[in-house]
Structure formats: C-alpha cells, structure tokens
C-alpha positions as CSV (number, residue, x, y, z in Angstrom):
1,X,0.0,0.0,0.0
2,X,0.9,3.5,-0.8
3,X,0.2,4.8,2.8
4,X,2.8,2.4,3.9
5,X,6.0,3.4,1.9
6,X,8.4,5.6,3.9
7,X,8.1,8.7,1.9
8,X,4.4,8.4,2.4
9,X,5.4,8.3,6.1
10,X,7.4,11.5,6.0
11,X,4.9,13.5,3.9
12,X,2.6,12.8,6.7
13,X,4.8,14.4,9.0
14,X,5.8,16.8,6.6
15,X,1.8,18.1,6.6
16,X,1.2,18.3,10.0
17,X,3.9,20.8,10.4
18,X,2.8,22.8,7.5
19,X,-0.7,23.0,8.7
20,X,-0.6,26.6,10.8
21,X,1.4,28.3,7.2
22,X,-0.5,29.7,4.7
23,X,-0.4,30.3,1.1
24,X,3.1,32.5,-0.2
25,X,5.0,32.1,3.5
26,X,8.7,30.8,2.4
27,X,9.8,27.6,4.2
28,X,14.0,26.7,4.2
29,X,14.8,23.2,4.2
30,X,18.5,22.6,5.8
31,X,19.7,20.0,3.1
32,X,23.3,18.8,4.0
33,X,22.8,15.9,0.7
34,X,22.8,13.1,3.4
35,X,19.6,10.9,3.5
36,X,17.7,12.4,6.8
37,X,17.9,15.9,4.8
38,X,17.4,14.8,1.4
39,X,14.3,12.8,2.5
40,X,12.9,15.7,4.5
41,X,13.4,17.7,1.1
42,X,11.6,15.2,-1.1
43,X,8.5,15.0,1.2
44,X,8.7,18.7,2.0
45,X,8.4,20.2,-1.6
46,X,5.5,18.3,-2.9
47,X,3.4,19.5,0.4
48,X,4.4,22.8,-0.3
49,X,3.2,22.9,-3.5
50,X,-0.1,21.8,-2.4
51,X,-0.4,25.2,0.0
52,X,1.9,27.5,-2.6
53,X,4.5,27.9,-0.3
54,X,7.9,28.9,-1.4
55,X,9.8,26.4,-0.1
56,X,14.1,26.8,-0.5
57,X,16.9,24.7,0.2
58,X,19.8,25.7,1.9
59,X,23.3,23.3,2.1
60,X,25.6,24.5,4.5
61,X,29.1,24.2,3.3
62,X,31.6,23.8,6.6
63,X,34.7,23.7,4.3
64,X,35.8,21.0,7.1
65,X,37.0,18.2,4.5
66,X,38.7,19.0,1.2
67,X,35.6,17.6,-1.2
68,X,33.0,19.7,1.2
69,X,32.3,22.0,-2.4
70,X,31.7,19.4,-4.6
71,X,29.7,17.2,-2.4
72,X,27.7,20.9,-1.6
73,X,27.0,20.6,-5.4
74,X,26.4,17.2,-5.9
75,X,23.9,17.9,-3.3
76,X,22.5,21.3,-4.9
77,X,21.8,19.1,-8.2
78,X,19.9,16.1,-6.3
79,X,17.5,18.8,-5.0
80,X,16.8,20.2,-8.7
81,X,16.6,16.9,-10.0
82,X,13.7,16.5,-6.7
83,X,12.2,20.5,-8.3
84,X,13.5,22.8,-6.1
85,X,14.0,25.8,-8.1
86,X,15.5,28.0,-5.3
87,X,18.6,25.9,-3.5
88,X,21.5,28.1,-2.0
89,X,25.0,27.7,-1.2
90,X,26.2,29.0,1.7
91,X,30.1,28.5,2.8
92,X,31.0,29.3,6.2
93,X,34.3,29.4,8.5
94,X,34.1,27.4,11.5
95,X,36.2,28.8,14.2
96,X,37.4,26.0,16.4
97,X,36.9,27.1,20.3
98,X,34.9,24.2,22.4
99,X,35.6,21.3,20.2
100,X,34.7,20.7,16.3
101,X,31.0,19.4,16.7
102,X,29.8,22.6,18.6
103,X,32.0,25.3,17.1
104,X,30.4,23.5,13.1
105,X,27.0,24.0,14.9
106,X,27.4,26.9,16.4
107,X,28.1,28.5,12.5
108,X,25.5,26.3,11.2
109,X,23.1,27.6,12.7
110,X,24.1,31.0,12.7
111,X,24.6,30.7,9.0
112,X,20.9,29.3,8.8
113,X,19.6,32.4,10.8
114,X,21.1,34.8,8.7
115,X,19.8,33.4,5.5
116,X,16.2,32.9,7.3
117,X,16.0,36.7,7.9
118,X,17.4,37.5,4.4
119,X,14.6,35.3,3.1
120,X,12.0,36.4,6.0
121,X,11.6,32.6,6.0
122,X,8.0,31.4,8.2
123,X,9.9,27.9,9.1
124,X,13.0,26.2,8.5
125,X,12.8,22.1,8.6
126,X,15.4,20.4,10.1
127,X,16.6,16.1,9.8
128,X,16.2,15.2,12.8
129,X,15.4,11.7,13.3
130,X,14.3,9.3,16.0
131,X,17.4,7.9,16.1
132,X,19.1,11.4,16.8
133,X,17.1,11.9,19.2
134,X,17.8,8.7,21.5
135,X,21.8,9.4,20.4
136,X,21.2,13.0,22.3
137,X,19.3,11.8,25.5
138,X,21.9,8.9,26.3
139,X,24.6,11.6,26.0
140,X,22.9,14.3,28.2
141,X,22.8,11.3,30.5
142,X,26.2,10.5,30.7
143,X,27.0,14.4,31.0
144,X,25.0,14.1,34.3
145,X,22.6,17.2,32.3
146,X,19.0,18.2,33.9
147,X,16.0,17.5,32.7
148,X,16.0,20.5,29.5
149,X,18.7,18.8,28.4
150,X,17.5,15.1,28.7
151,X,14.5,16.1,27.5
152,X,16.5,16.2,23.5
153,X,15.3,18.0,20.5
154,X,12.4,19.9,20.5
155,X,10.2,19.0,18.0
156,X,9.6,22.8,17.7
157,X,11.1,26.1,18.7
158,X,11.4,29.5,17.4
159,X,11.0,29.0,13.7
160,X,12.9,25.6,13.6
161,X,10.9,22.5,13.3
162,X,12.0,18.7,12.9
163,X,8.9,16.9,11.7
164,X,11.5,13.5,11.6
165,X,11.7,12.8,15.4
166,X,9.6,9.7,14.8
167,X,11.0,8.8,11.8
168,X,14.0,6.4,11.7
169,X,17.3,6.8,9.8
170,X,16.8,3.7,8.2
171,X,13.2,5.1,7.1
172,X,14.9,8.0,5.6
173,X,17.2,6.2,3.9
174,X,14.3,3.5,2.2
175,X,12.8,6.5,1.2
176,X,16.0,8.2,-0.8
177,X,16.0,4.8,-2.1
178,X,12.2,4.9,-2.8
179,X,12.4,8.8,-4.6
180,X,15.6,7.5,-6.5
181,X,17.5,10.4,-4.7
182,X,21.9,10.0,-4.6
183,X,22.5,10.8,-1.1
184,X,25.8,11.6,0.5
185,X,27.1,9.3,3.3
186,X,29.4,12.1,5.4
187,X,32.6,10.1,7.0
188,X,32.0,12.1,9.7
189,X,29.2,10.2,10.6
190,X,31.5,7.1,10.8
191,X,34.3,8.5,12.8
192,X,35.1,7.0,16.1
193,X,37.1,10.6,16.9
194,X,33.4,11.5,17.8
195,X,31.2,10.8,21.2
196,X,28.0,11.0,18.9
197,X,29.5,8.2,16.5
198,X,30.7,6.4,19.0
199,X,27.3,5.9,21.0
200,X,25.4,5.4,17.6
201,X,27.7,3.0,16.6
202,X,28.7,1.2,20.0
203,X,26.5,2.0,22.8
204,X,23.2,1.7,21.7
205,X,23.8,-1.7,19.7
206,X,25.0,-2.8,23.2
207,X,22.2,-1.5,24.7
208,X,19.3,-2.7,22.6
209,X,21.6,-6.2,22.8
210,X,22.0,-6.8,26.6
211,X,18.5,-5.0,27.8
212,X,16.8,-5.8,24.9
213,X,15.1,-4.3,21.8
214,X,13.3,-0.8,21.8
215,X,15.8,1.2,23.5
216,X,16.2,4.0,21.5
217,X,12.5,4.1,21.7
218,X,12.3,4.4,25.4
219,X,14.8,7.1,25.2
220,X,12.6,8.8,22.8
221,X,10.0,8.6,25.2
222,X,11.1,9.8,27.7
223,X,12.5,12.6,26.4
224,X,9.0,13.6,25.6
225,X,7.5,12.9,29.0
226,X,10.9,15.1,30.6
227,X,10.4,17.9,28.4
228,X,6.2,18.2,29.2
229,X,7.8,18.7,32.8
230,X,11.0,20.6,32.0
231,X,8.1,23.2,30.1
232,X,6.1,23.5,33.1
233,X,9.3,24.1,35.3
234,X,10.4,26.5,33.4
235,X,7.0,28.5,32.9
236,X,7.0,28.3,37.1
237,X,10.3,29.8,37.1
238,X,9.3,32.7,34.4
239,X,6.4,34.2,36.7
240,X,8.8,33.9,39.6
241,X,11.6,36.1,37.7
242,X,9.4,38.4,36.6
243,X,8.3,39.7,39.8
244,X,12.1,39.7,41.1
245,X,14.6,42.4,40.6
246,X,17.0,40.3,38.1
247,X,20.7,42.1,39.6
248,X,19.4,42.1,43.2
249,X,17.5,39.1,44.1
250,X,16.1,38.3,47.6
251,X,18.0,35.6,49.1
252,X,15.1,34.8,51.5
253,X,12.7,34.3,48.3
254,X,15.0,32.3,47.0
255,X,15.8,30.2,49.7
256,X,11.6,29.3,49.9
257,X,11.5,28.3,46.7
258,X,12.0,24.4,45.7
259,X,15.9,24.1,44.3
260,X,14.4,22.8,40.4
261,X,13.2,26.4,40.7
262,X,15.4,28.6,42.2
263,X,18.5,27.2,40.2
264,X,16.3,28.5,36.5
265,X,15.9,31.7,38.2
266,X,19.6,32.1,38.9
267,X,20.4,31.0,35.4
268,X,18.0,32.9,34.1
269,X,19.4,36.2,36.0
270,X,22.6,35.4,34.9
271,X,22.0,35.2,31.6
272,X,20.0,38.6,31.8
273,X,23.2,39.5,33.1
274,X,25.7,38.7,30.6
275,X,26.9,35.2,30.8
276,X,27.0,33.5,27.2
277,X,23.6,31.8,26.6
278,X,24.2,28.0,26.8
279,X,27.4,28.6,28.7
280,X,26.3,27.5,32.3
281,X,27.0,23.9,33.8
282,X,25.5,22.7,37.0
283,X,29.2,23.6,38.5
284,X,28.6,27.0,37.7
285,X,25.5,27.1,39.3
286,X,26.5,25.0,42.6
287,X,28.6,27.5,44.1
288,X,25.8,30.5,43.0
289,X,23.5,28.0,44.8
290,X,25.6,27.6,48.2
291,X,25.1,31.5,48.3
292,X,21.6,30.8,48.8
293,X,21.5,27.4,51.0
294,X,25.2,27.3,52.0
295,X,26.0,30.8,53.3
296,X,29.2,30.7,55.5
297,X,30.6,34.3,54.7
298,X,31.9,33.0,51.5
299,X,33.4,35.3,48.7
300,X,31.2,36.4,44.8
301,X,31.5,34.1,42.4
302,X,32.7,34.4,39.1
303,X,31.0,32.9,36.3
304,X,31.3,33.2,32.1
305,X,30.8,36.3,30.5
306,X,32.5,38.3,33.2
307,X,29.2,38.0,35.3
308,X,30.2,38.2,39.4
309,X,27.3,37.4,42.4
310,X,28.1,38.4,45.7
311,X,26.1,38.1,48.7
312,X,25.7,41.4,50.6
313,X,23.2,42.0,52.7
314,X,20.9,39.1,52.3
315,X,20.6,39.8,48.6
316,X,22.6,38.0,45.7
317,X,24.0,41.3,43.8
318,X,25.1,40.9,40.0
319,X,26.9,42.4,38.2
C-alpha cells in the first residue's frame, strides 16, 4: 500500500507541520545531501506545492574536508533533479573554540539564521530523526545534564521544526531509495574521533543487545514525558523572575523556593546579566547556589561572561 511506503510516512509528518502556514509564507529546508535531509526535502516540496508555499533549500558548506564544495554541489543538483527551483549555497568558517562538533553547529546555525532573515523565512525544517534523538538523551545522560537537556530535541522552537523525530534513519534512507535520490554518506558520521558516533555506533547496539530491543524508543519517550515537565518548570520559574529584581535578588525568596526552581531563576538572571547563553554547567551554578542554601561568609562568584554574584546584605547582587 501507498500509505505504507516511507516517503508516504514522512509526507505525513511533513503536513502536520505545515498546517498553521498559509499560502506565499517561504519555508528553508536545511539540506546537508545526506539521507535524513534529502528525505525531508523530497517530502517537503510536494506539500508545499499543495499550500503555494515557497519552499528553499539551503546546504551548508563547513569547508571541514577537502571535497566539502563538490559534495555541496552534488547535493545542490539532487534537489533540482527532486524541483527545487531555489537551493543556495552558503560557505562558512568554522572557528574552532569548544571542540569541532559545537563550534560547526554553532556556524550552522548561525549561518541558517542569517539566511532565514534575508529570506523572512515562516519555518526552517530540520533532519532530525528518531534515532538522533535517542543518540542526544543517552549523552545528556552521561554528562549528568538536567531534565531541558534530557528532555533532547524539541520538536519545535522559534522558527525551527523537525517533523523527523519519529522517523528512523533507516526510514529515511528506504525513502531516498524509494524517490531515487543519490545521497551523500558524510565520513564524519563514521568516525570514532566523535562521542555522537561512538554511541550510535557502540552504545546503543549494546544496549538494545544486553537489555533488549526498543531502547532508543524508550529514550525517545522519555524525552518527551521530561520535556512536558521541563516546560512546566520553566514556565513556574518565568512568573517567579518576573516579579524579582534580576541584579538584586532576595536571598530569602530564593531560599523558599524548591531548588528545580530557584537554580532556573539564577540562570536565568545570569544570563540577563551577561553570561553566554548556553554557557552554564550545574558547577557553575553549585557555588551560586551555596550562596543561597550554604552561606558561610563566602566570597562572589565568578561565572562566564564576566558576570560576578556576591552576597551582601541578604541579597545575591550581579553584576
């Protein structure tokens, strides 16, 4: 049956995360010619065409391997061969500062942002797949991460949606092979230099061997049951900020509120304050929280960004 076929699959996914656009918004499909993109592309344009919305492809060229143009092309002529009309190149510098994966996705995305604005793009679909997903949950696990983190991908946020998150890899790649579309296996993706590769590749075969099969499926779940409560955390923690004074909070409030609180309002002042956003660890936060919980006359604390907290006077003051 039709409805069966993997491409059939993704379509359906596809739709449902079309279904609040409307009729000339511009979608961007991040195409990086491997299968998860290139499947997302092939499902994406035909339901586009059904609304008459502009729908682009953008391949990000890192210039990390000495091919990277030519496969960029390769994967710029797969996309017209599928009928994109509009598919942009855009080459970008990595610069190297906390290790290759996040400094590359750090410019990805930044690259993706700039050409979203340029292109006052409604949505820009991502290829992330179920598989992904699991891969991201078992390593915020091993970092010892909170629940935002082990709660994965979002399926949505801001403009960036991944309709693939219960669509497998090896769906995506039946349906390449199902739309006849060449797609680009990255050696990156089969490097052990990697933690990502090395838990896709190791970890969770071991896993899904010695505990048994549907693993990756429980991880997937409960990502989604830790990010219903790491959204309801966070919303608690948003009506407590906003009635605080964000560089002179009360350490008495504070100290009333349960810790899976307090700890989001501190990061949240810091932030506010200056510190990098996503550049605070739970040891950043510890000693922040002793000033709270732990107060024995101890000294401020410095934290990234050139943010300091003191305690003076019963109040942490930032600055």
């Amino acid at each position: 049956m039709a409805s069966a076929t993997p491409l059939y699959q993704i379509r359906l996914a596809v739709r449902r995360e079309l279904e609040d656009l409307n009729a000339g918004d511009t979608v961007i499909v991040a195409a990086s010619g491997g299968a998860d993109s290139c499947a997302l592309a092939a499902a994406l344009l035909p339901e586009c065409k059904t609304k008459a919305i502009r729908a682009m492809a953008l391949i990000i060229d890192h210039g990390l391997q000495e091919n990277s143009a030519d496969v960029a092309q390769e994967a710029k002529q797969e996309l017209i061969k599928l009928g994109y009309e509009i598919v942009e190149i855009r080459r970008i510098k990595v610069e190297v500062t906390d290790g290759l994966e996040a400094s590359a996705r750090r410019a990805r995305y930044a690259a993706i942002n700039e050409v979203a604005n340029e292109e006052n793009a409604s949505a820009i679909f991502l290829g992330h797949t179920k598989d992904d997903q699991a891969e991201t949950v078992l390593l915020g696990l091993a970092r010892g991460s909170g629940t935002r983190s082990l709660s994965g991908m979002a399926a949505r946020i801001d403009k960036y949606r991944r309709p693939l998150l219960g669509i497998t890899r090896a769906q995506t790649e039946a349906a390449c092979e199902e739309a006849d579309i060449k797609f680009w296996r990255d050696p990156h993706n089969q490097s052990m230099e990697y933690t990502r590769v090395r838990v896709r590749e190791n970890i969770l075969p071991l896993m899904e061997k010695e505990i048994g099969p549907g693993v990756a499926d429980a991880l997937v779940r409960s990502a989604k049951l830790l990010r219903d409560d790491a959204d309801a955390l966070d919303e608690w923690a948003d009506e407590i900020f906003a009635e605080l004074d964000p560089i002179d909070l009360d350490v008495a409030t504070l100290e009333s509120l349960p810790r899976a609180i307090r700890t989001r309002v501190l990061r949240k002042a810091i932030y506010l304050a200056g510190a990098p956003v996503g550049s605070l660890t739970a040891d950043h936060i510890e000693p922040v929280e002793s000033l709270v919980t732990a107060w024995k006359g101890q000294g401020p604390v410095s934290l990234p960004g050139g943010v300091t907290i003191a305690r003076i006077s019963g109040r942490l003051s930032l600055s």
